[in-house]
Kinemage of the C-alpha trace (Angstrom):
@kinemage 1
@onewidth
@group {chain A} dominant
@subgroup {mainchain}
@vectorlist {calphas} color= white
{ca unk a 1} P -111.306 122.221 29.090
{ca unk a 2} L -107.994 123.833 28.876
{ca unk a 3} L -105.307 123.546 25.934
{ca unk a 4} L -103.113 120.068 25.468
{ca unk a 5} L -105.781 118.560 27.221
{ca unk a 6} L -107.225 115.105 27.006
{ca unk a 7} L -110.363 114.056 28.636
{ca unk a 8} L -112.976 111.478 28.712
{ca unk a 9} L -116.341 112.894 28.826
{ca unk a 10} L -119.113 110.242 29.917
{ca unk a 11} L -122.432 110.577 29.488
{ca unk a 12} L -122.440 112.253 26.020
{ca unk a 13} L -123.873 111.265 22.877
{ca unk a 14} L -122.800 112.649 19.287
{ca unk a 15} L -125.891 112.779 16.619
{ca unk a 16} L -125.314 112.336 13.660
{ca unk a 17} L -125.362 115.552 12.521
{ca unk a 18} L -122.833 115.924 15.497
{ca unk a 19} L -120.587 113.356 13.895
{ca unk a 20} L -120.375 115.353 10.833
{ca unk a 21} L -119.273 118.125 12.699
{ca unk a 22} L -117.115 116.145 14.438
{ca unk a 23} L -115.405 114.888 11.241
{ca unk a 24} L -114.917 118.306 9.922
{ca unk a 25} L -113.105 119.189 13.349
{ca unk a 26} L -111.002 116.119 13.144
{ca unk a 27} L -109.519 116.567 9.404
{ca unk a 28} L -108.809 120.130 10.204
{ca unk a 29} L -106.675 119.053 13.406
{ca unk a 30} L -107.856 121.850 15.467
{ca unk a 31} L -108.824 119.057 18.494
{ca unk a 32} L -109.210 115.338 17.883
{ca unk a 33} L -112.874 114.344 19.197
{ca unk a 34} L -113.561 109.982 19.218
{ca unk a 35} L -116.172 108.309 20.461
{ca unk a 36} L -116.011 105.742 23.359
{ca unk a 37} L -118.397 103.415 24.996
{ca unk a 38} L -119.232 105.628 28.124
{ca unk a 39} L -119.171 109.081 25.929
{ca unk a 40} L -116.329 110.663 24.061
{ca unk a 41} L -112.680 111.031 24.245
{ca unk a 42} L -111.688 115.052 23.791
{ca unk a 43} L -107.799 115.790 23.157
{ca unk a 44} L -107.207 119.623 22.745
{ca unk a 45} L -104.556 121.244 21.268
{ca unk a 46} L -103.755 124.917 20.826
{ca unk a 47} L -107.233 126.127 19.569
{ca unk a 48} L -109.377 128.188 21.834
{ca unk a 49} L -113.400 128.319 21.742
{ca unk a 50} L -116.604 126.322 21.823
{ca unk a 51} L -118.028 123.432 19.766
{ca unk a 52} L -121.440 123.457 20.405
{ca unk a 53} L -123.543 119.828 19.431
{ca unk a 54} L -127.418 119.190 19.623
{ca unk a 55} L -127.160 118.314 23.146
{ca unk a 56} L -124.202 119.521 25.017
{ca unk a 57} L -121.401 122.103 24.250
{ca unk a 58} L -117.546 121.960 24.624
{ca unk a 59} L -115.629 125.242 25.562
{ca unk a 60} L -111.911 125.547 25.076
{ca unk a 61} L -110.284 127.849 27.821
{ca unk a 62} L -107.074 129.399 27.661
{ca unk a 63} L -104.891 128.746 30.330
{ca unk a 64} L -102.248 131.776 30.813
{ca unk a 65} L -104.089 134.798 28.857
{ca unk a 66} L -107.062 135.831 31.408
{ca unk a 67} L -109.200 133.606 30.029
{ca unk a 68} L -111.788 134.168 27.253
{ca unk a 69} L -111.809 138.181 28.172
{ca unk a 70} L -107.751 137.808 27.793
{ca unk a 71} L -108.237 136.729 24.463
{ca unk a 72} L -110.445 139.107 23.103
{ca unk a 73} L -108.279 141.458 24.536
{ca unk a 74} L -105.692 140.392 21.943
{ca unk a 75} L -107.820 140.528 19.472
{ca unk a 76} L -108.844 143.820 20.484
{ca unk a 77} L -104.534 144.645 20.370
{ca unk a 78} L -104.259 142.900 17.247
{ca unk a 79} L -107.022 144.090 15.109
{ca unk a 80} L -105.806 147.380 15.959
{ca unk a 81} L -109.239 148.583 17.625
{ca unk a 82} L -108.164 151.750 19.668
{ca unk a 83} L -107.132 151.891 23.258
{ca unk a 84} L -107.910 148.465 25.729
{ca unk a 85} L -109.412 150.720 28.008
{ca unk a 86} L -112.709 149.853 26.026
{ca unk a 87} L -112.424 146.134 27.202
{ca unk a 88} L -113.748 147.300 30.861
{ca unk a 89} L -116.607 146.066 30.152
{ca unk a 90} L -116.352 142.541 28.185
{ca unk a 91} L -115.465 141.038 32.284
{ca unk a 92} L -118.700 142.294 33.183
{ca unk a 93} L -120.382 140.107 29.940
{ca unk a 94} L -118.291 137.300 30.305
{ca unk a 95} L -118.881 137.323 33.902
{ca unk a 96} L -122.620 136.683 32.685
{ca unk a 97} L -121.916 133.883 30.764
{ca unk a 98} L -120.650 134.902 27.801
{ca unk a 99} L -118.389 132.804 25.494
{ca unk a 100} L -115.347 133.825 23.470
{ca unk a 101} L -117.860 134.107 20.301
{ca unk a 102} L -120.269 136.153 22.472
{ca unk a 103} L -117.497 138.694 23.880
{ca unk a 104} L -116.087 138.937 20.160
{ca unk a 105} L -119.425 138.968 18.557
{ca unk a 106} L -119.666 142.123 20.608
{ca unk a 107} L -116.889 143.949 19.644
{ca unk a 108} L -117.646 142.898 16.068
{ca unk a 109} L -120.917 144.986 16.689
{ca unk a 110} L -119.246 147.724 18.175
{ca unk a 111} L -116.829 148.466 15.376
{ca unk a 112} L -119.835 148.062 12.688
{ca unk a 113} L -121.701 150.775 14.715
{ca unk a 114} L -118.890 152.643 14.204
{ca unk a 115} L -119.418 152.276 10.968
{ca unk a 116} L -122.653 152.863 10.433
{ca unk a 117} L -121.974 156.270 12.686
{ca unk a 118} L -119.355 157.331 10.379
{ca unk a 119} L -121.296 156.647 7.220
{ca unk a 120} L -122.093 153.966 5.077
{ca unk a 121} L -120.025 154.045 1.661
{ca unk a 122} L -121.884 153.978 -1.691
{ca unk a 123} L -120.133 153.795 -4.908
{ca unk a 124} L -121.144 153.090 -8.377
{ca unk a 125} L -121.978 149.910 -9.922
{ca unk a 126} L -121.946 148.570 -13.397
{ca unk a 127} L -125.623 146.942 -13.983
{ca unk a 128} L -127.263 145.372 -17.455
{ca unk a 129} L -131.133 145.513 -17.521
{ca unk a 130} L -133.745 145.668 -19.872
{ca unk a 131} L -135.348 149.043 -19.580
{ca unk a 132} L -138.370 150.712 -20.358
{ca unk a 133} L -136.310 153.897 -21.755
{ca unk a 134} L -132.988 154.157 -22.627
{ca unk a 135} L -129.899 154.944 -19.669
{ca unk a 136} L -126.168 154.510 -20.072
{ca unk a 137} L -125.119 152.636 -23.172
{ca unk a 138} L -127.071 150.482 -25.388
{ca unk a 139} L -126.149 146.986 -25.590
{ca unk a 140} L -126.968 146.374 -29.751
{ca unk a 141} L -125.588 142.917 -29.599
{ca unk a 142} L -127.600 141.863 -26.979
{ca unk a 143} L -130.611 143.485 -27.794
{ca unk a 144} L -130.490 141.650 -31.737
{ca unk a 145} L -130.150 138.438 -29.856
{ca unk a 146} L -132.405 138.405 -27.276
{ca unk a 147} L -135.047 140.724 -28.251
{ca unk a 148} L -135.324 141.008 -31.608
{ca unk a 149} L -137.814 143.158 -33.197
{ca unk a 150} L -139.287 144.397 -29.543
{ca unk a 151} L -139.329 147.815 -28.894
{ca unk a 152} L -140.534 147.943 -25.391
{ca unk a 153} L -137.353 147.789 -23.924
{ca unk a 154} L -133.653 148.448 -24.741
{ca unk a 155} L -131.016 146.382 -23.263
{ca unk a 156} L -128.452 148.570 -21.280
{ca unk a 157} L -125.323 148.950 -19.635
{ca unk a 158} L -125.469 151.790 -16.579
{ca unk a 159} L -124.062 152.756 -13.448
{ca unk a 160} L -126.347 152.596 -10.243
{ca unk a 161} L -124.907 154.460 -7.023
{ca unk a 162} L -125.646 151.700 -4.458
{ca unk a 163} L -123.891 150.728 -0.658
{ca unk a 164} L -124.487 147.458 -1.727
{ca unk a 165} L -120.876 147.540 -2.284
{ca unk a 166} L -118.236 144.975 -1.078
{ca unk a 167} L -117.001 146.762 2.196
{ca unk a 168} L -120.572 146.382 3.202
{ca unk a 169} L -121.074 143.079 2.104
{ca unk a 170} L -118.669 141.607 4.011
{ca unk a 171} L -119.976 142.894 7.034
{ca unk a 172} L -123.853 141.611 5.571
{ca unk a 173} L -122.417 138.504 5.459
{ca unk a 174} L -120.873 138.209 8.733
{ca unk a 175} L -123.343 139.743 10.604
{ca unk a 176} L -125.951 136.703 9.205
{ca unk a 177} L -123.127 134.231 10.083
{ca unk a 178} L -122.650 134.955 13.483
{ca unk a 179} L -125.949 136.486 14.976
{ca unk a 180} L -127.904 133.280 14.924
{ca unk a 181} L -124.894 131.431 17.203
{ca unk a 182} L -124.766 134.015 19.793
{ca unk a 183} L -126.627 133.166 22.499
{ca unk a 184} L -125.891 136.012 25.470
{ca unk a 185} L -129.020 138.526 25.159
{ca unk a 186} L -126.737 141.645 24.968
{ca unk a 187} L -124.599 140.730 22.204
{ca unk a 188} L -127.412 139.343 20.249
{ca unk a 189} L -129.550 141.737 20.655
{ca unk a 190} L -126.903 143.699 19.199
{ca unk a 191} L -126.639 141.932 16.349
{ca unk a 192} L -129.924 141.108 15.242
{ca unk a 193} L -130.126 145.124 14.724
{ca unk a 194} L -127.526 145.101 12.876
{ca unk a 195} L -127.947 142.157 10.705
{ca unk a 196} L -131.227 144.031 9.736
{ca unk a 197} L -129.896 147.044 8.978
{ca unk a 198} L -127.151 145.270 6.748
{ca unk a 199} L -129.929 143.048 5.094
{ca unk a 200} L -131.318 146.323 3.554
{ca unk a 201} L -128.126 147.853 2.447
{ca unk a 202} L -127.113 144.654 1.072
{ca unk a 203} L -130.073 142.115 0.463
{ca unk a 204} L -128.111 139.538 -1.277
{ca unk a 205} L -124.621 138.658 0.280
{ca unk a 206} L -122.243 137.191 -1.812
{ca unk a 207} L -121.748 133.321 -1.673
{ca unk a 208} L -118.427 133.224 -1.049
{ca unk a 209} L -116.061 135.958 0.981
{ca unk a 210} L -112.307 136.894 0.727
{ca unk a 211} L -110.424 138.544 3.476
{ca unk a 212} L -109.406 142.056 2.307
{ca unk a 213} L -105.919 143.077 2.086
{ca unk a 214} L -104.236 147.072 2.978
{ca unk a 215} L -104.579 147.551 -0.635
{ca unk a 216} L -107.751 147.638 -0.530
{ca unk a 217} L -108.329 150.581 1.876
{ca unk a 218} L -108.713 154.179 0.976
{ca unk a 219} L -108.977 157.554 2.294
{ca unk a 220} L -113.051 156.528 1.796
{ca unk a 221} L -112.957 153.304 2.908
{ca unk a 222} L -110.862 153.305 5.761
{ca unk a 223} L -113.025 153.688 8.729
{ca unk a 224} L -114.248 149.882 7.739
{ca unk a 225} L -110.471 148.538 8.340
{ca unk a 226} L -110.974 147.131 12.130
{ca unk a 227} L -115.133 145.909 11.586
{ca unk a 228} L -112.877 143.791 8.368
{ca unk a 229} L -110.591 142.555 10.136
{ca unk a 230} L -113.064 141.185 13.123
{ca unk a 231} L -115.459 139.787 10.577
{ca unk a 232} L -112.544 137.597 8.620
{ca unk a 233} L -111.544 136.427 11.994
{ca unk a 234} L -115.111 135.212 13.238
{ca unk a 235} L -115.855 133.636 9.503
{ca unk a 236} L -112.397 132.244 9.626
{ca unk a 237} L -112.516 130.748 12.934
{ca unk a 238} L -116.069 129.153 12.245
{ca unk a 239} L -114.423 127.458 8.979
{ca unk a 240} L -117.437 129.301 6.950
{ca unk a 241} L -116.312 129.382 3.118
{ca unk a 242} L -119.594 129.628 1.844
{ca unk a 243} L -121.920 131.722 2.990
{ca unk a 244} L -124.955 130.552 1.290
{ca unk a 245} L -124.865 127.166 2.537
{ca unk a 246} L -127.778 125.649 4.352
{ca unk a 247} L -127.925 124.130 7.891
{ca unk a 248} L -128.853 124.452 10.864
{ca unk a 249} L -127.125 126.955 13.376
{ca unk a 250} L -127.552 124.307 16.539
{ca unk a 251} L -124.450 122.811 16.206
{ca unk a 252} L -121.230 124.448 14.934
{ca unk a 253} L -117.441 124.990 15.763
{ca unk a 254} L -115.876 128.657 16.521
{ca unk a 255} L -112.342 127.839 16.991
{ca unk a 256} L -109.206 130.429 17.310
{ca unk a 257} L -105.577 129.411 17.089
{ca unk a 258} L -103.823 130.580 19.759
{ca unk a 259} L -100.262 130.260 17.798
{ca unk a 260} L -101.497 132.675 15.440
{ca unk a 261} L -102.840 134.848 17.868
{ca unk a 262} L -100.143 135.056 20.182
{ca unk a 263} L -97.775 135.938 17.177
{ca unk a 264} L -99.697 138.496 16.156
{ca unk a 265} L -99.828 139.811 20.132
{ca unk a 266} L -96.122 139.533 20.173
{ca unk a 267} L -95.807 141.644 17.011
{ca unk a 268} L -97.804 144.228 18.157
{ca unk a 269} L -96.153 144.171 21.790
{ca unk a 270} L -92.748 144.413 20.566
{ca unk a 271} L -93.581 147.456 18.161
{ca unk a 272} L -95.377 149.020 20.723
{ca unk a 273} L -91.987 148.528 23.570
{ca unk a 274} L -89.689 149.930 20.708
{ca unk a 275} L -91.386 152.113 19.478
{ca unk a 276} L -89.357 155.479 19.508
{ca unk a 277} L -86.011 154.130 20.193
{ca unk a 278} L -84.893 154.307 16.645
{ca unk a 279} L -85.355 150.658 15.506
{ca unk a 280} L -88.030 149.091 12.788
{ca unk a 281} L -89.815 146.137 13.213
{ca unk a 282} L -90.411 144.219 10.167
{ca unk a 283} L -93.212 140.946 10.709
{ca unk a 284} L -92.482 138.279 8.656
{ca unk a 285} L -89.511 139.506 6.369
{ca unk a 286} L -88.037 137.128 4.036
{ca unk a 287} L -84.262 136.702 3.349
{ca unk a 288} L -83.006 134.428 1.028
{ca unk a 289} L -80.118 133.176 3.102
{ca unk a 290} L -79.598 129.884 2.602
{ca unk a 291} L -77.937 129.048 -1.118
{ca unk a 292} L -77.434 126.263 -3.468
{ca unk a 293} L -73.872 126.623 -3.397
{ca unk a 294} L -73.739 124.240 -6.701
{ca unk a 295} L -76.487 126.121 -8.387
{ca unk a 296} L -75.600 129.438 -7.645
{ca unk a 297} L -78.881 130.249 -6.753
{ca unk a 298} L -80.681 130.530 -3.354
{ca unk a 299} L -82.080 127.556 -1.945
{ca unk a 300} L -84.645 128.832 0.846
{ca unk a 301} L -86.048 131.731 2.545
{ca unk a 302} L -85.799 132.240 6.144
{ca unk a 303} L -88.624 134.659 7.217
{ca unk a 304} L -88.559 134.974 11.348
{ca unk a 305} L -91.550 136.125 13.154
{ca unk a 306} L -89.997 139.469 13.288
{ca unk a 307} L -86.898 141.568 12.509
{ca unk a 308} L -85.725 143.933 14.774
{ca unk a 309} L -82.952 146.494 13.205
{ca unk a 310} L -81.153 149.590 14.733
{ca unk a 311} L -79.774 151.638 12.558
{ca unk a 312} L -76.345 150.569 12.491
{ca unk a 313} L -77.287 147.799 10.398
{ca unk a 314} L -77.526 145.064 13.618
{ca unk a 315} L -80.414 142.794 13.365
{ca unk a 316} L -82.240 140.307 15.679
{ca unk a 317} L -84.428 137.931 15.285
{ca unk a 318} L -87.305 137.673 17.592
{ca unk a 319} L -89.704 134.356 17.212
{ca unk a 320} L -93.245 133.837 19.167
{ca unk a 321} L -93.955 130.437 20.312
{ca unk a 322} L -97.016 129.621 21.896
{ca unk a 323} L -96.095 126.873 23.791
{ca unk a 324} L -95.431 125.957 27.602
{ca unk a 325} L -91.775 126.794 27.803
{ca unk a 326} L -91.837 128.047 31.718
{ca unk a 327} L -91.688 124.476 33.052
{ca unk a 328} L -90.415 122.434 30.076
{ca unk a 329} L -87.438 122.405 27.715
{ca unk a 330} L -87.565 124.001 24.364
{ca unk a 331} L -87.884 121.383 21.676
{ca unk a 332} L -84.977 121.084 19.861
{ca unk a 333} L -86.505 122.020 16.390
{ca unk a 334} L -87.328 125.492 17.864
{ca unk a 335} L -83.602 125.436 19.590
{ca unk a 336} L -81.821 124.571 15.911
{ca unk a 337} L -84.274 127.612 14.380
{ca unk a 338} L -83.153 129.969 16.740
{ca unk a 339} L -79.611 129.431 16.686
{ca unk a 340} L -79.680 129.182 12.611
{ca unk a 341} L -81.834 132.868 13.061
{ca unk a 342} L -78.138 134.027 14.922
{ca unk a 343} L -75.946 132.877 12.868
{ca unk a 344} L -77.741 134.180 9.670
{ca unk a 345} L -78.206 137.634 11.049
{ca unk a 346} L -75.240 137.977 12.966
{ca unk a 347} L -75.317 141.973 13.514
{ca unk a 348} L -76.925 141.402 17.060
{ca unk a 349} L -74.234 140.546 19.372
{ca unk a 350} L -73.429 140.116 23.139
{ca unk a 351} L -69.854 139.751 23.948
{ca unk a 352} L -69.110 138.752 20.622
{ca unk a 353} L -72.216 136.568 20.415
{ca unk a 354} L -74.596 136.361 17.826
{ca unk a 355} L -77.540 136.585 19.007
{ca unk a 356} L -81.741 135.270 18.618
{ca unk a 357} L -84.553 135.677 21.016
{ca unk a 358} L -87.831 133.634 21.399
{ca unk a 359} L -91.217 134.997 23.319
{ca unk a 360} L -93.442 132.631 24.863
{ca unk a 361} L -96.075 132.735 27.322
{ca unk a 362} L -95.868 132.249 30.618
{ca unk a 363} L -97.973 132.588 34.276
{ca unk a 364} L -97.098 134.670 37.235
{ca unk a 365} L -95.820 138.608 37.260
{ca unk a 366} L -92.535 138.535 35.739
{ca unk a 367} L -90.697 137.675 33.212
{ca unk a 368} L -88.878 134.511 32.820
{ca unk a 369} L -85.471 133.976 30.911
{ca unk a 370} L -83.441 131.296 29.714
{ca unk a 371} L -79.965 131.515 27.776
{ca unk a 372} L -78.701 128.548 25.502
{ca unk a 373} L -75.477 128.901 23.680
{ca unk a 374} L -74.260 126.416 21.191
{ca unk a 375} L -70.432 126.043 21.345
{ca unk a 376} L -67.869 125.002 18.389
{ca unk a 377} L -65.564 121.959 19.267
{ca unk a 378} L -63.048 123.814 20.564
{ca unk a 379} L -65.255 125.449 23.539
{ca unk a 380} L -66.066 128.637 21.538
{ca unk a 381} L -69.207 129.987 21.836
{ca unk a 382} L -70.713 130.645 18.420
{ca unk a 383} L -74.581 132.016 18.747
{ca unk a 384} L -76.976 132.247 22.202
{ca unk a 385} L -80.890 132.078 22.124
{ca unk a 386} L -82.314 133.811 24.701
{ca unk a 387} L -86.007 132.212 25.373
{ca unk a 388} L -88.187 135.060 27.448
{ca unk a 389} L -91.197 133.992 29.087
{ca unk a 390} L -94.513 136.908 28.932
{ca unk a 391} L -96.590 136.700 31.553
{ca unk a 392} L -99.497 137.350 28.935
{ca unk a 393} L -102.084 138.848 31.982
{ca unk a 394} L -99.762 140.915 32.549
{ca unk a 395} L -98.767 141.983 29.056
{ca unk a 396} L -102.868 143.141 28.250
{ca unk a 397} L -102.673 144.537 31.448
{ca unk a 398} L -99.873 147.278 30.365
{ca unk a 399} L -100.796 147.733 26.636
{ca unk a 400} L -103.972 149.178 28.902
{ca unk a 401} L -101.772 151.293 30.318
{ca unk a 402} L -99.761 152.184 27.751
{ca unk a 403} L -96.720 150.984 29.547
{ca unk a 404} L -94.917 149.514 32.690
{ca unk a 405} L -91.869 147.117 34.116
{ca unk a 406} L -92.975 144.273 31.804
{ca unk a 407} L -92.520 146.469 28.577
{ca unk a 408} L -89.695 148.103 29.655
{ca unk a 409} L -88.059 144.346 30.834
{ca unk a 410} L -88.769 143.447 27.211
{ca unk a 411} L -87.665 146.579 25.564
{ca unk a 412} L -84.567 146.798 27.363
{ca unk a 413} L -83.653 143.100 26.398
{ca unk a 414} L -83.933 143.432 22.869
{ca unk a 415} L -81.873 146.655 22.995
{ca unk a 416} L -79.647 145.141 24.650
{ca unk a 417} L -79.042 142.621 21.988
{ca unk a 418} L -78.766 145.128 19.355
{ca unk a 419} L -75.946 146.908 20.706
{ca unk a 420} L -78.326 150.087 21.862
{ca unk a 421} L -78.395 149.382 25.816
């Protein structure tokens, strides 16, 4: 199926093991999933992957990126993984039947052999033991209390050098997550060397995880930045919190939300068309703007998708929607965002025009624009929003290439709103 689709699907049954999946898809809103008399009744919505049941599996497509090898190529842009170039060969797998968890699975296993190439990190750890001889500090307290008048061991606190350290645990853990759902042969195979090689360094993962932030990277520890950022992704998008919990791996969801993906493409697009033209993009900068006039205080950040700013001070904001804009309206919500986005950061201006762009996807080879303008009562026009559709193909197609029209189409646009044309 494809996104904002409904469908009845006859001649399925839902386990009940199934139905608990189910319900746990249904309270998190990623797809609604009821049960009819013939089968079941699927309504998707903007997330991308596969559910798979006992009996039968459900795969979400994406409709304008490429496909499944489209998205992982936005992962691939977004995770900041090194030049698309390396994609070449993710058509070929998916060509073979792999799923969006199999073609990301792989590059998961790619950037941990990286890792492992580079070298695994060990650092010290703090560890308590009873021990035969005495190492590190003696714990007197400890040793009163709990052995008393025994003189075969001392109680201690000592450092062990160990890699089972939390950059590697992280990638123990997903590595056990995700190897037993992947079915294609290549990319498990992959992974069930890896997972082995992880179960030594680290033989007892963590129960829970965290996703790491950039303060917790180092000259030491950077070279584990991208395998990170893929593993939070594929425990994310499987809705794993714990990773000690039991069941089986037969049925599960991996779901991805486009929205957040396609922001994250946009970002990463829009640096990459700017970049050198003296401007900075700033993702997700919050302004208070909008005050409590009786207070005195401010009343409520506004925090766009992304900031552009030139130099001179002149800002515009640029918003990613991941909706299907090239043969519809805009709603009116995003409409009254955008033109609030203008008036609040009114440096960017065409002919006197405050000015606020929106990106959304679109199909086809070129770019698509549309210009609204809200007027005051008197005719004046106070703030445009200039919606520009990305034909996303075509998009992964020139980050390959480390440029063409499309960029430049895009770059010149925004420019051109911030007074640098």
């Amino acid at each position: 199926m494809a996104e904002w689709e409904t469908r009845d699907v006859a001649g399925v049954a839902l386990t009940p093991r199934d139905r608990r999946l189910v319900d746990e898809v249904n309270a998190t809103r990623r797809m609604t999933i009821l049960e009819t008399r013939n089968g079941v009744r699927v309504e998707t919505r903007s997330w991308v992957g596969v559910l798979r049941f006992e009996e039968w599996e459900l795969r979400v497509v994406p409709k304008l990126s490429g496909g499944d090898p489209g998205v992982a190529a936005m992962v691939h842009a977004t995770a900041g993984l090194g030049s698309l170039r390396a994609l070449s060969g993710l058509r070929t797998l998916h060509a073979s039947g792999a799923t969006l968890l199999d073609l990301l699975a792989m590059l998961f296993a790619r950037e941990c052999e990286s890792v492992v190439r580079a070298g695994l990190l060990s650092d010290y750890v703090e560890r308590e033991d009873a021990l035969p001889a005495v190492r590190g500090r003696i714990l007197a307290n400890r040793q009163v209390l709990e052995r008393f008048g025994q003189v075969d061991r001392v109680i201690c606190r000592y450092e062990e050098r160990e890699s089972d350290v939390w950059e590697n645990q992280l990638l123990a853990s997903a590595l056990a997550q995700v190897a037993p759902r992947v079915r294609h042969p290549q990319a498990r195979s992959h992974l069930l060397r890896l997972r082995a090689l992880f179960a030594e360094v680290c033989p007892a993962p963590p129960p829970a995880w965290r996703s790491p932030s950039g303060d917790d990277y180092h000259r030491l520890n950077e070279h584990y930045r991208s395998a990170h950022t893929l593993a939070s992704l594929l425990l994310r998008s499987m809705g794993i919190r714990e990773l000690l919990r039991a069941g089986e791996h037969r049925g599960f969801a991996f779901l991805l939300d486009m929205n957040v993906l396609f922001e994250r493409f946009v970002s990463h697009l829009v640096e990459h068309a700017l970049t050198g033209h003296g401007v900075r993009v700033h993702r997700q900068r919050q302004d208070r703007l909008i005050w409590d006039v009786d207070r005195g205080a401010p009343y409520a950040r506004i925090i766009p998708d992304l900031l552009v700013e030139a130099a001179s001070g002149s800002r515009l904001s640029v918003d990613a929607k991941y909706k299907a804009y090239d043969d519809r309206k805009l709603s009116p919500a995003d409409v009254y965002q955008g033109f609030l986005y203008a008036r609040a950061y009114g440096g960017a201006r065409v002919d006197g025009v405050a000015q606020a762009m929106v990106l959304f996807p679109c199909g086809g080879g070129t770019l698509q624009r549309k210009r609204l303008r809200v007027r005051d009562g008197a005719g004046a026009d106070l703030a445009e929003l200039t919606a520009v559709g990305v034909p996303l193909s075509l998009a992964i197609e020139e980050l390959a290439a480390n440029g063409g029209p499309m960029l430049q189409a895009v770059r010149e646009l925004i420019l051109e709103r911030l007074g640098k044309a």
